[in-house]
matplotlib code that plots the C-alpha trace (Angstrom):
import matplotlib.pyplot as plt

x = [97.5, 100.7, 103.9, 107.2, 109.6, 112.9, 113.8, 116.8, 120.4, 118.9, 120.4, 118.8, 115.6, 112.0, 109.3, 106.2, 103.6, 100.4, 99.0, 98.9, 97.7, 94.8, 93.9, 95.9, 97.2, 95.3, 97.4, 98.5, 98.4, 99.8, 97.3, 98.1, 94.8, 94.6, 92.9, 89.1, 90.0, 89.0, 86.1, 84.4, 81.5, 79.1, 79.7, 80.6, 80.7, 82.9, 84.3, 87.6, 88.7, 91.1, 94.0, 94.5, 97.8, 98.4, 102.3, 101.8, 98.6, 95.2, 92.3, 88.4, 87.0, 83.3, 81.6, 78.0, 77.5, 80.2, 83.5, 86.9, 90.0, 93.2, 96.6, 100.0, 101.5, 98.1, 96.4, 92.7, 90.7, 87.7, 85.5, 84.6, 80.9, 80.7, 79.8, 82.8, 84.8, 88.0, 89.0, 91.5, 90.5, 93.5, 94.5, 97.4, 98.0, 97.4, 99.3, 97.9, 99.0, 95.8, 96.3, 93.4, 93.0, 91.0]
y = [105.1, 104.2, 106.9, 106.1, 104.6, 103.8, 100.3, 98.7, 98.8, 100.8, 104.1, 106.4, 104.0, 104.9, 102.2, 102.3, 99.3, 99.2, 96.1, 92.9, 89.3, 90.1, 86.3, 85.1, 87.0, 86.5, 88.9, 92.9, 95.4, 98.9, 101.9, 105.2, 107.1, 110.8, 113.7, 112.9, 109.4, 106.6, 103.6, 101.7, 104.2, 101.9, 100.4, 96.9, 93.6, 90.9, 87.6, 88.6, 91.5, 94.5, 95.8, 99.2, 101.1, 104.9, 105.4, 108.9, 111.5, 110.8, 108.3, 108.6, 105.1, 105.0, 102.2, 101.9, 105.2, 105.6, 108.0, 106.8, 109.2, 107.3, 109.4, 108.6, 105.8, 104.8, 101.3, 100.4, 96.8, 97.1, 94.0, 92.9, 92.1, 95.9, 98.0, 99.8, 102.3, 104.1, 107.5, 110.1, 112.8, 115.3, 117.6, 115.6, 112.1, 109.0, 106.0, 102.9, 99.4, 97.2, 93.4, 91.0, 89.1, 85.5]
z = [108.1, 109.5, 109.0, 107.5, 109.9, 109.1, 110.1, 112.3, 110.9, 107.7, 106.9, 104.4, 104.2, 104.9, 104.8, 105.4, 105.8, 103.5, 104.5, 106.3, 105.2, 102.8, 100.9, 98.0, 95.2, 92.2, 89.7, 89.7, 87.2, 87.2, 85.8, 85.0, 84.7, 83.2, 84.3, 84.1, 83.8, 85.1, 85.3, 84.8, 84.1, 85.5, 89.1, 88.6, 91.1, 91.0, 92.9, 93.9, 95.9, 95.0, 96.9, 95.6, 96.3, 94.9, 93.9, 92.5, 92.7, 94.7, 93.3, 94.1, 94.9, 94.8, 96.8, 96.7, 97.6, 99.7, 98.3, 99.7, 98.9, 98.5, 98.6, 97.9, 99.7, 101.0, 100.5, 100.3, 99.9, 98.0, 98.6, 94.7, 95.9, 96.5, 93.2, 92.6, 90.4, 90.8, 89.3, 89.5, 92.2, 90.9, 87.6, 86.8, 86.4, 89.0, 89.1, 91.0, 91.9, 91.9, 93.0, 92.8, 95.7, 96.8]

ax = plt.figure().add_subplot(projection="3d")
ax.plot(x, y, z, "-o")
ax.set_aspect("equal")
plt.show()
């Protein structure tokens, strides 16, 4: 993942990029999952994609089999043909951005 950079003629200011042209922005939602939280119990599919970003705490994705561990201030597309869940990976609380993308 890229590292926080602070940009020209900023002062005080640290960005860092999540991610680049990923389709056309169907909706976002913000989630705030609890400890053992999380879903949807089964694996589902769908026709759109998600863009998940983690603002606070560290979520669990599970992709058909596979186990992606997002951290704060990272970004991760899950393809919506892929059965998927996401869950919090930490004792405390995780907050997420999740925008649905074409």
């Amino acid at each position: 993942m890229n590292s926080f950079i602070t940009p020209p003629d900023h002062i005080n200011f640290k960005a860092k990029q999540l991610f680049k042209n990923m389709g056309q922005i169907i909706d976002g939602a913000i989630a705030y999952i609890d400890l053992n939280g999380g879903g949807p119990k089964e694996p589902h599919t769908h026709n759109h994609n998600h863009l998940f970003i983690v603002t606070e705490g560290e979520a669990k994705i599970l992709l058909n089999g596979e186990t992606i561990f997002l951290k704060k201030d990272e970004a991760f597309l899950v393809k919506g043909n892929i059965p998927h869940s996401v869950w919090n990976n930490i004792d405390g609380k995780t907050v997420m951005i999740g925008i649905s993308v074409k």
